[in-house]
C-alpha positions as CSV (number, residue, x, y, z in Angstrom):
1,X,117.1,85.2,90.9
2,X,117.7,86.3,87.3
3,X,121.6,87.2,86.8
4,X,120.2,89.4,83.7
5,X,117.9,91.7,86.1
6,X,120.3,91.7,89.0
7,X,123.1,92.8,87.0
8,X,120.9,95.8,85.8
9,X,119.3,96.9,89.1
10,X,123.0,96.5,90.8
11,X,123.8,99.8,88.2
12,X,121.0,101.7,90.5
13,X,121.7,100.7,93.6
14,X,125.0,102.5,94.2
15,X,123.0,105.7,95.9
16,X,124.5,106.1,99.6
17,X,121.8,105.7,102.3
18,X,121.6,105.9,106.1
19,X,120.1,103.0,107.4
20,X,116.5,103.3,107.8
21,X,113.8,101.7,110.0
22,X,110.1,101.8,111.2
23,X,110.0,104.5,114.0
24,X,112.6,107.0,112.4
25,X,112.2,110.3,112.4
26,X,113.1,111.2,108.6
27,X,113.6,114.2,106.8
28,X,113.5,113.1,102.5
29,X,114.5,116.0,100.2
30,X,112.4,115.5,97.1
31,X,113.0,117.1,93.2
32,X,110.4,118.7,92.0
33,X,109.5,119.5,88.2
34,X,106.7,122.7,87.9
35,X,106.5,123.6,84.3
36,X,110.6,124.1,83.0
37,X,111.6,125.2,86.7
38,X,113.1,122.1,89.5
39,X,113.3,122.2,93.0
40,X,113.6,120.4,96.0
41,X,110.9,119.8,98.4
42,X,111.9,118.5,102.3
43,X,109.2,116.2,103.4
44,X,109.3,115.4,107.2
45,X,107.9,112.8,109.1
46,X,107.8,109.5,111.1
47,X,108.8,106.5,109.0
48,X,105.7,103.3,109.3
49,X,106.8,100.9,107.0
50,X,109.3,99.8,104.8
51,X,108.2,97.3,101.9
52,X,109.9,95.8,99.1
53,X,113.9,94.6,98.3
54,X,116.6,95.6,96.4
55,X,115.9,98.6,93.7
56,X,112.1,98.2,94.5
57,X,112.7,99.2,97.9
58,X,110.3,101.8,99.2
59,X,109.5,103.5,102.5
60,X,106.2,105.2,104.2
61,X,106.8,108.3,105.9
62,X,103.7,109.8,107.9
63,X,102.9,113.7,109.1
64,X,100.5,115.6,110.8
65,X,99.7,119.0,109.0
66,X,97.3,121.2,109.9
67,X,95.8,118.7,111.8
68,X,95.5,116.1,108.6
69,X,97.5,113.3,108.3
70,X,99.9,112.7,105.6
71,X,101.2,109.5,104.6
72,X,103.5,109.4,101.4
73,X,105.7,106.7,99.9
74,X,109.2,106.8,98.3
75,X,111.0,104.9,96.0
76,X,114.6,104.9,97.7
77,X,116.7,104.5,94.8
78,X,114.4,107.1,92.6
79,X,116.2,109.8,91.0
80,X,113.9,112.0,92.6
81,X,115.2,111.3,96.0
82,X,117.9,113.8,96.6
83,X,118.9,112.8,100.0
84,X,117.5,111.3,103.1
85,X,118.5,112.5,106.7
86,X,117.5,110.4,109.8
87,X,116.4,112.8,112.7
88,X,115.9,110.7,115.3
89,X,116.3,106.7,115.9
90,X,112.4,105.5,117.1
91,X,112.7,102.3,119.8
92,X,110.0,100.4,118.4
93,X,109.1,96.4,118.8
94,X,107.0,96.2,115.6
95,X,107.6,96.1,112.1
96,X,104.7,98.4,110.4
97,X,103.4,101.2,112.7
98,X,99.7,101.8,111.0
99,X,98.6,102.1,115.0
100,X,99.6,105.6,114.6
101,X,97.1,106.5,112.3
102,X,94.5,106.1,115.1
103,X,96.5,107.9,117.5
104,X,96.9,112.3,117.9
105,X,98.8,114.5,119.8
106,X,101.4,113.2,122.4
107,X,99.5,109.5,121.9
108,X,101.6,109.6,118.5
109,X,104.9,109.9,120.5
110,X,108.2,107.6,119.9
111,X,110.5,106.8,122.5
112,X,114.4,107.3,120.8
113,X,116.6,105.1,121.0
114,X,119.2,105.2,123.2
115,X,122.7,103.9,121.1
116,X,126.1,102.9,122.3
117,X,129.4,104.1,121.9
C-alpha cells in the first residue's frame, strides 16, 4: 500500500523460513533475556492458526503440559525467533484448528501428510 512502509518492512523480512501451515507439528527456538544472561528456549507444539501478512505475520502454536494446555503466539520475523523447525506436515481441511482445544488425548491427533517425490 504505502511504498514508504513496504520499503522498511522488506529490510525485516529477509529471515529464512520453512513454510508453515495450520496442523504442523513445530518446534520454535525462542531467546530468552533473565537478568544479563540469554538463552534459547525450544517451544514445541501443534501449530492452530496463522494470522496476519507480511512483517506482522504471526503463528499460534498449542501444547499439552502436564495435562494444561498451552497456546502461545509468535511474531515470525521477531528477533527473538531463532529458528523454526517443522516436525511433522498435519493433513488438515481447515484453516484455524481451535476444535482442538476441546479435544484430549488421542482425540487431539493429526493425520501427516503424505508428500510426493
Amino acid at each position: 500500500m504505502n511504498p514508504i512502509i513496504d520499503d522498511l518492512e522488506s529490510k525485516f523480512l529477509d529471515k529464512e523460513l520453512p513454510e508453515i501451515n495450520p496442523g504442523d507439528t513445530v518446534k520454535v527456538f525462542v531467546r530468552i533475556v533473565e537478568g544479563n544472561k540469554e538463552r534459547t528456549q525450544a517451544f514445541e507444539g501443534t501449530v492452530i492458526k496463522k494470522h496476519g501478512a507480511g512483517i506482522n505475520k504471526t503463528i499460534t502454536v498449542r501444547k499439552v503440559f502436564q495435562g494444561v494446555g498451552v497456546e502461545r503466539v509468535f511474531l515470525l520475523y521477531s528477533p527473538r525467533i531463532e529458528k523454526i523447525n517443522v516436525l511433522r506436515r498435519g493433513d488438515v481441511r481447515r484453516s484455524k484448528l481451535y476444535y482442538l482445544r476441546e479435544r484430549s488425548g488421542k482425540a487431539t491427533r493429526i493425520k501427516e501428510k503424505i508428500e510426493k517425490r
